[in-house]
MARSE-946895 format. One record per residue: x, y, z of N, C-alpha, C in turn; residue in one letter; residue number from 1. Coordinates in nm, 3 decimals. Example, Ala and Ser with C-alpha at 12.3 -4.5 7.8 and 13.67 -1.06 7.14 Angstrom:
% MARSE-946895
<pt <1.319; -0.569; 0.780>; <1.230; -0.450; 0.780>; <1.320; -0.330; 0.780>; 'a'; 1>
<pt <1.285; -0.225; 0.708>; <1.367; -0.106; 0.714>; <1.290; 0.003; 0.787>; 's'; 2>
% end
This chain:
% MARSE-946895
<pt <9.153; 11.953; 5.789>; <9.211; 12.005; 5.909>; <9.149; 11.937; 6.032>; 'x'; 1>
<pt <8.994; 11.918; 6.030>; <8.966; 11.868; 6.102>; <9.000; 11.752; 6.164>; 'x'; 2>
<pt <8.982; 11.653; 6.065>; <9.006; 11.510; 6.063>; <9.184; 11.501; 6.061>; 'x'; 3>
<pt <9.307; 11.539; 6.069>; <9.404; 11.578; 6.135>; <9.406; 11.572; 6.236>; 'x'; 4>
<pt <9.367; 11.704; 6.287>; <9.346; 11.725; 6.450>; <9.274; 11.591; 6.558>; 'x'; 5>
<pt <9.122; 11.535; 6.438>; <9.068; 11.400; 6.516>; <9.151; 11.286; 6.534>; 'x'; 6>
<pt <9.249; 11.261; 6.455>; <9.348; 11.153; 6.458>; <9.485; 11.182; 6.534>; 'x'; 7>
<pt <9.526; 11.308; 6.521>; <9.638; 11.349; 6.635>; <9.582; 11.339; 6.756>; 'x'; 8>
<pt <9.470; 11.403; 6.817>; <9.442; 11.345; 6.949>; <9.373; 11.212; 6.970>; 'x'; 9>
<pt <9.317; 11.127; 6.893>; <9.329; 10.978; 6.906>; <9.417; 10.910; 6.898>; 'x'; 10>
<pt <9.571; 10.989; 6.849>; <9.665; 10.913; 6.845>; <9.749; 10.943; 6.996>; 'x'; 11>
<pt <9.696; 11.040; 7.078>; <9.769; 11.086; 7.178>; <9.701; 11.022; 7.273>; 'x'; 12>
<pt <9.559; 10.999; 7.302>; <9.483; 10.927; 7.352>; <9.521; 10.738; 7.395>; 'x'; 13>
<pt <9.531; 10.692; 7.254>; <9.594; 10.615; 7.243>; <9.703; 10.545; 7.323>; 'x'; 14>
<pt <9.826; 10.686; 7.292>; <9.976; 10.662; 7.346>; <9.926; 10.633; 7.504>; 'x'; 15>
<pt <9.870; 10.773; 7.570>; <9.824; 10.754; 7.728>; <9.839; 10.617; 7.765>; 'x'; 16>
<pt <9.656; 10.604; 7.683>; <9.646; 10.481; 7.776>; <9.695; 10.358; 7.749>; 'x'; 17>
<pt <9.802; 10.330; 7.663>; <9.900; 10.241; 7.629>; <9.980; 10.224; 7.781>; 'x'; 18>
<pt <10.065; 10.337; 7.732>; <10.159; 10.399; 7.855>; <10.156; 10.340; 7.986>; 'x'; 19>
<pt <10.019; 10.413; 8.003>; <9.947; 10.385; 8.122>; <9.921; 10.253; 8.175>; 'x'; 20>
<pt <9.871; 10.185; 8.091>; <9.878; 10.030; 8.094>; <9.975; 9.933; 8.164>; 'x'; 21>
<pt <10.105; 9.985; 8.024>; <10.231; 9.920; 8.035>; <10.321; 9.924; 8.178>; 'x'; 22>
<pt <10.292; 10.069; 8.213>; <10.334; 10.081; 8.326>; <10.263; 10.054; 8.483>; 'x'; 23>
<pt <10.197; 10.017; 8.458>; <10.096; 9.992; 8.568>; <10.138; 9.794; 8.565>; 'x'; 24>
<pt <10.139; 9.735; 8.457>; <10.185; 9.600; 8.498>; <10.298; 9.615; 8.542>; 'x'; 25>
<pt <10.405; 9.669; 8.500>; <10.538; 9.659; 8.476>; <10.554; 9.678; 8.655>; 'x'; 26>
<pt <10.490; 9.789; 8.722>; <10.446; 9.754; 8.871>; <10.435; 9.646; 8.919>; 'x'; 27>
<pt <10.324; 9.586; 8.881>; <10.271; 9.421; 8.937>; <10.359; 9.363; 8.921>; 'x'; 28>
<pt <10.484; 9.368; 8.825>; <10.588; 9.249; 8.798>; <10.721; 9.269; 8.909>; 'x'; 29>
<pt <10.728; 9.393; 8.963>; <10.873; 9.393; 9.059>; <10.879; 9.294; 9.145>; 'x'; 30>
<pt <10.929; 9.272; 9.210>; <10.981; 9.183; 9.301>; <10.885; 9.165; 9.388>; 'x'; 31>
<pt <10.892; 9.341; 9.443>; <10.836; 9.329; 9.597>; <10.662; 9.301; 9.593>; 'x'; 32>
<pt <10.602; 9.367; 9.454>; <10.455; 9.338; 9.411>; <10.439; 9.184; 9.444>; 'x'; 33>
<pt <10.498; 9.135; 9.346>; <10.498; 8.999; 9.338>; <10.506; 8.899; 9.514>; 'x'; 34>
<pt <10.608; 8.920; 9.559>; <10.599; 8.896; 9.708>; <10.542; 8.935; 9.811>; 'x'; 35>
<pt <10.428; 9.066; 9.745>; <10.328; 9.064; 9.859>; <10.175; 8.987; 9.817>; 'x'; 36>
<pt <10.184; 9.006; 9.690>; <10.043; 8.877; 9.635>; <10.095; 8.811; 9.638>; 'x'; 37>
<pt <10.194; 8.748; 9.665>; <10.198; 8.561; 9.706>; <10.207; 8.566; 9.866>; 'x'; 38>
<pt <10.217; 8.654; 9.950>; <10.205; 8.659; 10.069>; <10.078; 8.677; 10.134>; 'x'; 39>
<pt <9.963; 8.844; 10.032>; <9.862; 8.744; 10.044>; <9.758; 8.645; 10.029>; 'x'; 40>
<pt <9.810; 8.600; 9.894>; <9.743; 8.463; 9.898>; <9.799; 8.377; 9.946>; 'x'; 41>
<pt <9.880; 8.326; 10.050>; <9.961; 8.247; 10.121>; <9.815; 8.288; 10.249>; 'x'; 42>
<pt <9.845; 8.419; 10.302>; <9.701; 8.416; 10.426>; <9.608; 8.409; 10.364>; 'x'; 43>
<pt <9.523; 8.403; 10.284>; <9.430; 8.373; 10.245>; <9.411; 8.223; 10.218>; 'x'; 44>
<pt <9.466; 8.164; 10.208>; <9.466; 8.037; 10.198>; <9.476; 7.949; 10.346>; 'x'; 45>
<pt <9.580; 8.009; 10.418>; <9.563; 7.983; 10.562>; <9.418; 8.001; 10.651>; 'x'; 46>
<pt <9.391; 8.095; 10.593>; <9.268; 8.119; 10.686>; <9.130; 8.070; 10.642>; 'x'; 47>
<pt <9.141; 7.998; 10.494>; <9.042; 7.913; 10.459>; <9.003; 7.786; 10.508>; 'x'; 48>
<pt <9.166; 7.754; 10.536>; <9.187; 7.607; 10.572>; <9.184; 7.582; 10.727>; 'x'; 49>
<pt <9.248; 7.668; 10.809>; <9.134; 7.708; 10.908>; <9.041; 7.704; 10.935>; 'x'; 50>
<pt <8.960; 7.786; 10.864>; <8.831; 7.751; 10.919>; <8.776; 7.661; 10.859>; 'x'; 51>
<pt <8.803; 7.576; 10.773>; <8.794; 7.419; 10.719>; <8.833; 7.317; 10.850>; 'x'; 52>
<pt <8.918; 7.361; 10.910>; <8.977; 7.260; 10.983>; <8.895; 7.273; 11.134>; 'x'; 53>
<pt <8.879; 7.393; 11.127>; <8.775; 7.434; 11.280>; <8.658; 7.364; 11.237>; 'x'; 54>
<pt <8.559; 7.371; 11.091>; <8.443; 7.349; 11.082>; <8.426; 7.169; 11.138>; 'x'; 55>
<pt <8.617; 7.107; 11.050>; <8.589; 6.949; 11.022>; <8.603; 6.897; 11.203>; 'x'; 56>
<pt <8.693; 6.984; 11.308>; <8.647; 6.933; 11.406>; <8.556; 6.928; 11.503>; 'x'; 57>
<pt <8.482; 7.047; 11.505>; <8.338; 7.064; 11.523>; <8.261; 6.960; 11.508>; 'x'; 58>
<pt <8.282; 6.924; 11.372>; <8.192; 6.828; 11.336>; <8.238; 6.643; 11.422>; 'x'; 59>
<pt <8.390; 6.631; 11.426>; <8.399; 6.544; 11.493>; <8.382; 6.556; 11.609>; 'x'; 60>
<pt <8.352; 6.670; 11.671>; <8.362; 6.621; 11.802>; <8.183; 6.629; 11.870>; 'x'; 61>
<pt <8.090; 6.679; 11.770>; <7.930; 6.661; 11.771>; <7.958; 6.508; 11.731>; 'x'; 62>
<pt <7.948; 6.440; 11.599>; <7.961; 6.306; 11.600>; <8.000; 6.209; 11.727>; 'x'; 63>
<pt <8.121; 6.248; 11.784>; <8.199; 6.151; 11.869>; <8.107; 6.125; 12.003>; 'x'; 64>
<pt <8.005; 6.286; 12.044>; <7.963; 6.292; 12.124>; <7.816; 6.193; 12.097>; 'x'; 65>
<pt <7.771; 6.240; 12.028>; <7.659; 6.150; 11.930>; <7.681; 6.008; 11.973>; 'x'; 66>
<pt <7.773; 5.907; 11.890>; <7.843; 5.832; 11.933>; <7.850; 5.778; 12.089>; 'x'; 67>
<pt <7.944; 5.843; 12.136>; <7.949; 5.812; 12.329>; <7.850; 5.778; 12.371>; 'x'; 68>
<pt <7.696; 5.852; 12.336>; <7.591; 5.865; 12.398>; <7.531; 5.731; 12.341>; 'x'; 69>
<pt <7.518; 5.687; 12.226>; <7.489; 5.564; 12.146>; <7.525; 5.414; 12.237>; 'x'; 70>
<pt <7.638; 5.427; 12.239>; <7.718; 5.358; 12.297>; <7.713; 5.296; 12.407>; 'x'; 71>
<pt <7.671; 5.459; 12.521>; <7.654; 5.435; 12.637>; <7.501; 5.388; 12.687>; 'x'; 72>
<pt <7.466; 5.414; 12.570>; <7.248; 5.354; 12.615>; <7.312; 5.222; 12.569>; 'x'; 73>
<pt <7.386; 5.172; 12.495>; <7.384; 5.077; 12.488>; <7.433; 4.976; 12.542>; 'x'; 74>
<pt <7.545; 5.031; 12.623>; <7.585; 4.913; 12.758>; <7.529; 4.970; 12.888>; 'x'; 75>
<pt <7.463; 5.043; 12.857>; <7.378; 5.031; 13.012>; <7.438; 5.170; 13.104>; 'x'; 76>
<pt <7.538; 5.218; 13.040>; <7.598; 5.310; 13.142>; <7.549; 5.463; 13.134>; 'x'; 77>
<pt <7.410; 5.498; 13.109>; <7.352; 5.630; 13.095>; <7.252; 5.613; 13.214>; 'x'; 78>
<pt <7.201; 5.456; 13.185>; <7.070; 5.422; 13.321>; <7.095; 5.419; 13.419>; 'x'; 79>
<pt <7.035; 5.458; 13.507>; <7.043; 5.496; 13.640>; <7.002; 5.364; 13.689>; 'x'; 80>
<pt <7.018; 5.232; 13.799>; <6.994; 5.150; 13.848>; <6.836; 5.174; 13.907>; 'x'; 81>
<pt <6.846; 5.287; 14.001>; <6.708; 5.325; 14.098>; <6.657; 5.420; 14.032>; 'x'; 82>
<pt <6.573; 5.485; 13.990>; <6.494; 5.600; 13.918>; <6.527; 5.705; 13.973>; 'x'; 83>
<pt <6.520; 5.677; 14.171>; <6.532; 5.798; 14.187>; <6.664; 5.866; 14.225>; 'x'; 84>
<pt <6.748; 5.770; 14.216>; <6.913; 5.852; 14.172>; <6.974; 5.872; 14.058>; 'x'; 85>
<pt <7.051; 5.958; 14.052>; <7.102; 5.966; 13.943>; <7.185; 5.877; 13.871>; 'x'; 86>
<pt <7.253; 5.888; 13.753>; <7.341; 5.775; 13.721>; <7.424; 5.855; 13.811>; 'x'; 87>
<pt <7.578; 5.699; 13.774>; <7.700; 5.712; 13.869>; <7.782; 5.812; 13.784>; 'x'; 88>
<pt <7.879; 5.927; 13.815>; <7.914; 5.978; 13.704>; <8.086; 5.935; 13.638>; 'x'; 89>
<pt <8.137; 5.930; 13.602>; <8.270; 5.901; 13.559>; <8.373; 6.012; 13.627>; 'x'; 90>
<pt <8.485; 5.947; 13.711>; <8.599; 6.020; 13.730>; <8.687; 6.086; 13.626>; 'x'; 91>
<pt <8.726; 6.189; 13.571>; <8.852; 6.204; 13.496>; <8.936; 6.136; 13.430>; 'x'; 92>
<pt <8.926; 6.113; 13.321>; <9.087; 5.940; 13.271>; <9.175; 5.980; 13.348>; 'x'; 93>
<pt <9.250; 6.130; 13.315>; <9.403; 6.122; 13.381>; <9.424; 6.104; 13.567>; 'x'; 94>
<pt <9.237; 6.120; 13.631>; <9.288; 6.097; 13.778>; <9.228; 6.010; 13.820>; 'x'; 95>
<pt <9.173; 5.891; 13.777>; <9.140; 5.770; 13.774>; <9.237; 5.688; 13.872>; 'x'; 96>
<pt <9.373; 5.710; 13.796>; <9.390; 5.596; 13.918>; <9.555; 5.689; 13.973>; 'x'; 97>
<pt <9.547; 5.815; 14.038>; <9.597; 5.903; 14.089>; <9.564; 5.929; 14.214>; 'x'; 98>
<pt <9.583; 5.905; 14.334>; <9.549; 5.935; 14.464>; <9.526; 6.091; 14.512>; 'x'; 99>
<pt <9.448; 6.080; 14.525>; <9.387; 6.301; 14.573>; <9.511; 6.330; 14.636>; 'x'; 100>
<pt <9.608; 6.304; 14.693>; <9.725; 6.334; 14.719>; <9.817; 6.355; 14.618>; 'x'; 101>
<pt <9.826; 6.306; 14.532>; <9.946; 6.328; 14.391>; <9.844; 6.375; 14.329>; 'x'; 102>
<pt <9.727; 6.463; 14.296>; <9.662; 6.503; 14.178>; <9.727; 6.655; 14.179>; 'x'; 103>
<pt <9.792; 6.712; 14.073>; <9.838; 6.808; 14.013>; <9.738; 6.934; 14.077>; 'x'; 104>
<pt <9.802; 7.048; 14.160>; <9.723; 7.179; 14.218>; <9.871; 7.272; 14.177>; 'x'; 105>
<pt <9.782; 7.412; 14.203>; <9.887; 7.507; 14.188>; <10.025; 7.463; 14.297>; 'x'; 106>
<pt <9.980; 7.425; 14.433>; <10.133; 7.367; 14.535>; <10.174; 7.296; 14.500>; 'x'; 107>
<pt <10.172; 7.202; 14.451>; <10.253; 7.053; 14.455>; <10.268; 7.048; 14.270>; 'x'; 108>
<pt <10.265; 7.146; 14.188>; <10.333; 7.115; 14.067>; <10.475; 7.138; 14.045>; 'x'; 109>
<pt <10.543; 7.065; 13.967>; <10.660; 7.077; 13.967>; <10.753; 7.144; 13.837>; 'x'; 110>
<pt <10.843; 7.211; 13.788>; <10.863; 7.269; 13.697>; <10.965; 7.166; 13.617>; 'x'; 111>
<pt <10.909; 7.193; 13.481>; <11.020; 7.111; 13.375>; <11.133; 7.056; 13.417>; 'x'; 112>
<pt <11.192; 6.950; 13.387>; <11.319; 6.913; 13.392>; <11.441; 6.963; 13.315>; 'x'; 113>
<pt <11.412; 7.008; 13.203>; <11.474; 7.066; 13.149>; <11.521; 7.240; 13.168>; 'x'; 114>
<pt <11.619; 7.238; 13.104>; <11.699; 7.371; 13.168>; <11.675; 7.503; 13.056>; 'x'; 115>
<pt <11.635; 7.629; 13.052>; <11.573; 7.704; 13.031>; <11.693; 7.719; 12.851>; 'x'; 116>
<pt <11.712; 7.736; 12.764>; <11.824; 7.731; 12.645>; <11.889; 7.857; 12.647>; 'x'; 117>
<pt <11.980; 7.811; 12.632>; <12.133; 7.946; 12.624>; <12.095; 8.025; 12.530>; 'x'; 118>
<pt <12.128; 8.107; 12.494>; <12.126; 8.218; 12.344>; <12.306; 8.203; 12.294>; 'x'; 119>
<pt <12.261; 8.155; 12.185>; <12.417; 8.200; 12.110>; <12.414; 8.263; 12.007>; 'x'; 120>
<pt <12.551; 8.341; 12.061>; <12.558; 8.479; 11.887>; <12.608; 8.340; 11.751>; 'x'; 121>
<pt <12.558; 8.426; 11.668>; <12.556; 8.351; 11.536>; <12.655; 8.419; 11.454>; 'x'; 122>
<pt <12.709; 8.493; 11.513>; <12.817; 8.602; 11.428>; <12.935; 8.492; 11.329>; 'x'; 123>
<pt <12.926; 8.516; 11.219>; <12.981; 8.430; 11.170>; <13.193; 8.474; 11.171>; 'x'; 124>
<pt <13.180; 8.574; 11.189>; <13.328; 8.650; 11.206>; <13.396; 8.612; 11.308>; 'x'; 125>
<pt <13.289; 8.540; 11.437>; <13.342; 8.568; 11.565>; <13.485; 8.437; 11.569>; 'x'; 126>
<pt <13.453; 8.346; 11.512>; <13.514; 8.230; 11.546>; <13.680; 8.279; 11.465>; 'x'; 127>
<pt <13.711; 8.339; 11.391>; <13.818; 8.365; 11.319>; <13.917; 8.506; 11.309>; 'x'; 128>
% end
């Protein structure tokens, strides 16, 4: 009797957590499961590469500076001529050769040439 009873509820035991199992993947497999773990491992992957891509320009732009400075002891353009002035310092590339009269201020900027885009309905019924 005993050993009955021990195998009917190991066999009910059993069923559960079968059950339980089966239905718990059978979850993970719908559609919408499925399209939110690939959504987020889609951001998760974005935001690795990110900050991969933040770390790799960081790094170029310590190098580049590294560099400039190399560069510039080396043609002479860090030394100061007289000791007791400073070096000469570099103008801006883009206002280099821009007259303080045409250099870009909040007054004198000018707005796009282009014309702001229409909205069109997409209704596919409309045309027929």
């Amino acid at each position: 009797m005993f050993r009955r009873t021990f195998w009917f509820s190991t066999g009910v035991a059993a069923g559960v957590w079968a059950t339980t199992k089966v239905n718990r993947k059978l979850r993970q497999l719908t559609p919408e499961s499925l399209a939110a773990t690939a959504a987020n491992k889609a951001v998760e992957a974005g935001h690795r590469l990110k900050d991969r891509a933040v770390g790799f320009a960081l790094d170029v732009r310590d190098n580049m500076a590294q560099r400039e400075a190399e560069l510039g002891d080396a043609l002479g353009l860090n030394a100061s001529a007289d000791p007791e002035l400073p070096a000469p310092g570099r103008p801006p590339a883009l206002e280099q050769g821009v007259p303080p009269s045409r250099r870009p201020t909040a007054e004198n900027r000018t707005k796009p040439k282009y014309a702001e885009p229409t909205t069109y309905s997409y209704n596919r019924n409309e045309d027929h």
